[in-house]
C-alpha positions as CSV (number, residue, x, y, z in Angstrom):
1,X,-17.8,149.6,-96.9
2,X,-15.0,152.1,-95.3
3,X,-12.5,149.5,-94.9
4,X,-9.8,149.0,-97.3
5,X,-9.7,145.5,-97.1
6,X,-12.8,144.2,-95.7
7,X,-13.8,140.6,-94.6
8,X,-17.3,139.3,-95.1
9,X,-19.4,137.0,-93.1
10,X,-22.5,136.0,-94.7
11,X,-24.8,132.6,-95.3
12,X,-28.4,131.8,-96.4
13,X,-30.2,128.3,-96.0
14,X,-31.7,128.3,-99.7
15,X,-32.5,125.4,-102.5
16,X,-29.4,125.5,-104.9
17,X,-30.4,123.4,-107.7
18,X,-27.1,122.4,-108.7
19,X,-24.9,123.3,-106.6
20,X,-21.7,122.1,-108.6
21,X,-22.4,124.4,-111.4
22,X,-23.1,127.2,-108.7
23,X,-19.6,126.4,-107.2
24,X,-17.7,126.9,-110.7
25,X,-19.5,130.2,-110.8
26,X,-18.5,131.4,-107.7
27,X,-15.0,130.2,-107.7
28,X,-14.3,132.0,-111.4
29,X,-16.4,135.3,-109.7
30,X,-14.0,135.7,-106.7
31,X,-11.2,134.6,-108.4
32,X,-11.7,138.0,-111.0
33,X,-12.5,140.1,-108.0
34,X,-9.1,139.2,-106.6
35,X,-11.3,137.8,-103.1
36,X,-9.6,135.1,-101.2
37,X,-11.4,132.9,-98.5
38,X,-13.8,130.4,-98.2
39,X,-17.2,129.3,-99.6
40,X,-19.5,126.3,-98.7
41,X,-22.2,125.2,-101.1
42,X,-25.0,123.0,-100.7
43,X,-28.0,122.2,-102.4
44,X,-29.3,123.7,-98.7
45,X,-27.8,127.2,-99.4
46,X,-24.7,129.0,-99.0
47,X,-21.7,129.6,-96.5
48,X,-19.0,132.1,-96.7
49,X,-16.5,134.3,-95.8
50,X,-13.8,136.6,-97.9
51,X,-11.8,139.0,-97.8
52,X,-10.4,141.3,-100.2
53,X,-9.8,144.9,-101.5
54,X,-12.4,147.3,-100.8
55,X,-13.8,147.4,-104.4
56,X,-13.9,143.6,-105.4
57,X,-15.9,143.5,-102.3
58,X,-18.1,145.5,-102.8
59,X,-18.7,144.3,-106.4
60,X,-19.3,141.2,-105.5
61,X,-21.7,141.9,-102.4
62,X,-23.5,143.5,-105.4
63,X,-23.6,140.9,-108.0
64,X,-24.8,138.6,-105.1
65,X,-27.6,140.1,-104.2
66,X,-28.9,140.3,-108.3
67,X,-29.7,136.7,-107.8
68,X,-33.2,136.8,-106.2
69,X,-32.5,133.5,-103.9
70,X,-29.9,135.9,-102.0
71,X,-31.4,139.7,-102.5
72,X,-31.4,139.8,-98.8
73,X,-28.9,138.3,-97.6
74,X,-27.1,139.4,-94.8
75,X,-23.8,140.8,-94.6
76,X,-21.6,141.1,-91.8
77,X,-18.5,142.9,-92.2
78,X,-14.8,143.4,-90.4
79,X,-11.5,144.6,-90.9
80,X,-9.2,142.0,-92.5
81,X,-5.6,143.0,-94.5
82,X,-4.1,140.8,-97.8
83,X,-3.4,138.0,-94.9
84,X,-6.5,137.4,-93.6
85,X,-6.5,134.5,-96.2
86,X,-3.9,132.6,-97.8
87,X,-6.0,131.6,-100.9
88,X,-9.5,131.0,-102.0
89,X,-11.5,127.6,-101.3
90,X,-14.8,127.2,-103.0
91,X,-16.0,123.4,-102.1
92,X,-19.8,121.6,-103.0
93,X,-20.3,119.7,-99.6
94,X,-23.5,117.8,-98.2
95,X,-24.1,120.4,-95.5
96,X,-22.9,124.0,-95.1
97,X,-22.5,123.5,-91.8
98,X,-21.9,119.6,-90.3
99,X,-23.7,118.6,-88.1
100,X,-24.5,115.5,-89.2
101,X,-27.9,114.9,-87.9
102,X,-29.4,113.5,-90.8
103,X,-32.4,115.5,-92.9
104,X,-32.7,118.7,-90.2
105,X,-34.6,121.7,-91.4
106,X,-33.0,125.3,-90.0
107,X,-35.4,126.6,-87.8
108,X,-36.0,130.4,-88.5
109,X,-39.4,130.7,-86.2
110,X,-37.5,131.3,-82.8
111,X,-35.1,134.0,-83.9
112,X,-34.8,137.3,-82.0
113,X,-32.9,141.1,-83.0
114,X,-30.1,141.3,-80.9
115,X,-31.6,144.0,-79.2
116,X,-34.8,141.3,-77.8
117,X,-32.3,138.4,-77.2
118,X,-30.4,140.8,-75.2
119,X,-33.3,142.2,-72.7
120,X,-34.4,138.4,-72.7
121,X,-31.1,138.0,-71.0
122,X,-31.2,140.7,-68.9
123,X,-34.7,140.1,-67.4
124,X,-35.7,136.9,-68.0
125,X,-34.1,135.1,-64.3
126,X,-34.7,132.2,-66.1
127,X,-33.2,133.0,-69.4
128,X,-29.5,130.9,-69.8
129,X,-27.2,131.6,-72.7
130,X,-26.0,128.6,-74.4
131,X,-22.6,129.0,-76.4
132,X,-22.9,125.8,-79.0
133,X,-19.6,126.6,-80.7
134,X,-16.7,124.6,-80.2
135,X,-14.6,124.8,-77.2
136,X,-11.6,126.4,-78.0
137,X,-14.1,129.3,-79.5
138,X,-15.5,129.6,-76.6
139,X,-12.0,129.6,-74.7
140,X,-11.3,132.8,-76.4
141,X,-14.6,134.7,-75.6
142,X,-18.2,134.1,-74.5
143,X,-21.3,135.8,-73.0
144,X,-21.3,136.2,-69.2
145,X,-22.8,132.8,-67.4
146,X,-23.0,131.0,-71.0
147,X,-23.0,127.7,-70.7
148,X,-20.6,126.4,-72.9
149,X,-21.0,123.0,-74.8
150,X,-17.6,120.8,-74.4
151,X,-16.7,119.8,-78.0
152,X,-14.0,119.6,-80.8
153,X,-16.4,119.6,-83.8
154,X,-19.7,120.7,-84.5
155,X,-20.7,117.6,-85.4
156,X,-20.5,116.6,-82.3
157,X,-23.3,118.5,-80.6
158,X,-26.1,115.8,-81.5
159,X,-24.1,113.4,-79.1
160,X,-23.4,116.2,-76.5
161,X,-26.9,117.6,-76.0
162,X,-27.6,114.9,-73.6
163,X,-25.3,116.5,-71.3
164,X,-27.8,119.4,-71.0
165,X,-31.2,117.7,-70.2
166,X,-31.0,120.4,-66.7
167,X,-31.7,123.0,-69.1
168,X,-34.9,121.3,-70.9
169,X,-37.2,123.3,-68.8
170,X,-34.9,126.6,-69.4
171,X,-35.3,129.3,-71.5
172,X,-32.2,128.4,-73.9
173,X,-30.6,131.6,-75.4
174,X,-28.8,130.2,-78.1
175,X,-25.7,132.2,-80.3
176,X,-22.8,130.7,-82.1
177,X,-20.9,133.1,-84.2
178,X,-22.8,134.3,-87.5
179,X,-26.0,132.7,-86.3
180,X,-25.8,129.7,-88.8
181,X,-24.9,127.1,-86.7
182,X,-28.1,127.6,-84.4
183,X,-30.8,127.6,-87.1
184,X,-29.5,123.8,-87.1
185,X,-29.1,123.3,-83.4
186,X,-32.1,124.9,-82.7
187,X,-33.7,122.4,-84.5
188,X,-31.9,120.0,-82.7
189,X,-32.8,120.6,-79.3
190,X,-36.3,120.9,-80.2
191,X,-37.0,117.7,-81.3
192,X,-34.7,116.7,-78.0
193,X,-37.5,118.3,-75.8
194,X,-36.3,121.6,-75.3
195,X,-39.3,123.7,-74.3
196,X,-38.1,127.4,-74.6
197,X,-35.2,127.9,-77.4
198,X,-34.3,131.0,-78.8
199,X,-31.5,131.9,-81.1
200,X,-29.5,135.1,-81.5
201,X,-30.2,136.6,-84.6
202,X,-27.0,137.5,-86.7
203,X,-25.0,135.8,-84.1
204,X,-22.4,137.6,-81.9
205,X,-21.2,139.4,-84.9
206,X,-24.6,141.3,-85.1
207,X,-24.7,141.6,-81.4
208,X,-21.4,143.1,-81.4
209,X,-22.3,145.5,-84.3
210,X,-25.1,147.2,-81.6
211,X,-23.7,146.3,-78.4
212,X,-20.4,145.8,-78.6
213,X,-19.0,144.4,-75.7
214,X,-22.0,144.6,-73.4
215,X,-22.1,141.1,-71.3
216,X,-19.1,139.8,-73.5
217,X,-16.1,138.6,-72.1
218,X,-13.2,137.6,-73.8
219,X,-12.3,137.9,-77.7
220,X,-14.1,136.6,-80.6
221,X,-12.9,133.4,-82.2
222,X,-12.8,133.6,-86.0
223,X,-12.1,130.7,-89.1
224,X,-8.9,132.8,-91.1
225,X,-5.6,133.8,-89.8
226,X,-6.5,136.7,-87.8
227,X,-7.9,134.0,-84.7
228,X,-9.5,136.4,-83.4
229,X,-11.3,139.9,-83.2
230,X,-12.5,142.4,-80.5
231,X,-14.6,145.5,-81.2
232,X,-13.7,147.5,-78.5
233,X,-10.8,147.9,-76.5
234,X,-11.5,147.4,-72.8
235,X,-12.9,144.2,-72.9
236,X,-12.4,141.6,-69.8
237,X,-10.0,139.1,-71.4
238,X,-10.3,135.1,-70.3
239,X,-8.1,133.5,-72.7
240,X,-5.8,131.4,-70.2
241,X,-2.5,129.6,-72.1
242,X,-2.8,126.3,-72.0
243,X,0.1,125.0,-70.0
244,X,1.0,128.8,-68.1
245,X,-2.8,129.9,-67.1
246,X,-1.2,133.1,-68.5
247,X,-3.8,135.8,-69.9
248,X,-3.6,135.6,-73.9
249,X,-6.1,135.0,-76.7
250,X,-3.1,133.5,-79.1
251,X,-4.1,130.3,-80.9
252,X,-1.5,127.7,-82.1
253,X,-1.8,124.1,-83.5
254,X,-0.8,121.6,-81.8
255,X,2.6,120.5,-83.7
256,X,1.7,116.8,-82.7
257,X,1.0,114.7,-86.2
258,X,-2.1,114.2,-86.2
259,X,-3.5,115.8,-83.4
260,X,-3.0,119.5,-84.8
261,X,-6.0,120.7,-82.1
262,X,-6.3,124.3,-81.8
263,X,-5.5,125.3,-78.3
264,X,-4.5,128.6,-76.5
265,X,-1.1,129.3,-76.2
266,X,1.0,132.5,-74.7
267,X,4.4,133.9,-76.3
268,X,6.0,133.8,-73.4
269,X,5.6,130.0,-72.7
270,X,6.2,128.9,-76.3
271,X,10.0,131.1,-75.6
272,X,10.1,129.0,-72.0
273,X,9.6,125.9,-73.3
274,X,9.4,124.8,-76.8
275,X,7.9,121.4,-76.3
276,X,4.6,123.8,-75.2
277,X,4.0,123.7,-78.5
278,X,2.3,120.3,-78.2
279,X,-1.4,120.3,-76.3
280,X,-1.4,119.5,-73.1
281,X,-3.0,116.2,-73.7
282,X,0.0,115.3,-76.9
283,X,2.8,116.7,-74.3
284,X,1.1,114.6,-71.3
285,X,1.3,111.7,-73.2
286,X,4.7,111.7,-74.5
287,X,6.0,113.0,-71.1
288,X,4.2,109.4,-70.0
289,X,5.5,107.5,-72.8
290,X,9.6,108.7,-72.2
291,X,9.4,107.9,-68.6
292,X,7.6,104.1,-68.7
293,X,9.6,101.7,-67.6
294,X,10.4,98.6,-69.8
């Protein structure tokens, strides 16, 4: 790795016997190698993403990959600096990812290079790009045409796939941002009587690696305090502030307790107006609230 302070991107849907022991591991391995971030364990595999100096990455991408379960993981890497994270989180959950469909298999049968998934898009007419991450991610940046899936959480998408029974006879090119939120969804909308699914390999982080900004508009969103990343300079921005329509890909949370939503906010409007600082729906409400009449 060239970068001095590298962030890593990587997960593998494998058995993890006990997954609490596991956990300790990890936490007192990071914690030596001076890596902050966070980690995801399940008895269904592994989720994570770090960052740290150059060295302690790279040591610990190595002692990974001595455990046979993940000798081939994949590793996705960006530039980060000692903010990226504010601390290290290492937590056992049920799921590395929640969805919350009950027992769901990842599907690994339908996955294409981003080099196939790419001409798919480009010559299949009837080829659609489905973004299945949550809105404000796709708010920031998406593939051209995408069809974008209209939730807060994850979680959420075994509800919303209903809402997309036009594209059952589609051929659905799915991508979300690493690639392991599709090996679920894929699943999902299969046994929902999608026909013709395909997921992006590596996400749009492995795209991006090869392709960089070809068919991408916007920035991409990312979990730590960098919000987002581009990998080019050039690109076509869409990020709209949330109250102004301004062009920005600046993320705040909402300030309303307990709302807190993520939502797309420009400098220039926060200066304007500090009560911007609530969502449009928080700042809609309270406008309603302080100017009922009693």
């Amino acid at each position: 790795m060239s970068e001095a302070y590298p962030v890593i991107l990587f997960y593998k849907y494998v058995p993890i016997r006990n997954a609490e022991v596991f956990a300790a591991h990890q936490r007192v391995l990071c914690s030596s190698l001076e890596l902050k971030g966070r980690i995801l364990i399940a008895s269904e595999g592994i989720n994570g993403t770090l960052a740290g100096p150059v060295e302690g990455v790279n040591r610990y991408v190595a002692l990974l990959k001595t455990d046979t379960r993940f000798s081939d993981i994949a590793i996705k890497i960006s530039a980060g600096d000692a903010g990226t994270f504010p601390k290290l989180v290492v937590k056992v959950r049920s799921e590395i990812v929640t969805l919350n469909a009950g027992a769901i298999k990842p599907d690994k049968d339908n996955q294409l290079s981003p080099a196939d998934w790419k001409r798919m898009m480009e010559e299949n007419p009837d080829a659609v790009p489905v973004d299945i991450r949550n809105r404000f991610e796709s708010a920031a940046g998406k593939f051209e045409n995408a069809v974008v899936c209209d939730i807060e959480h994850f979680r959420e998408l075994p509800q919303y796939v209903d809402r997309l029974q036009s594209l059952k006879d589609k051929t659905v090119l799915m991508y979300c941002t690493g690639g392991i939120r599709c090996e679920k969804a894929s699943t999902l909308f299969r046994s929902k009587g999608f026909k013709n699914v395909f997921q992006l390999h590596g996400g749009i982080a492995a795209y991006q690696e090869q392709f960089g900004n070809e068919h991408w508009q916007g920035e991409c969103f990312v979990f730590d305090q960098r919000m987002t990343v581009r990998v080019e300079e050039g690109l076509v921005q869409i990020g709209r502030c949330a109250h102004t329509g301004r062009a920005t890909s600046r993320f705040v949370n909402c300030l309303h307790d307990p709302c807190h939503t993520l939502f797309i906010l420009s400098e220039q409007a926060e200066s304007e107006n500090r009560d911007h600082l609530l969502c449009p729906k928080c700042l809609a409400a309270r406008i309603s609230f302080e100017t009922a009449e009693y």
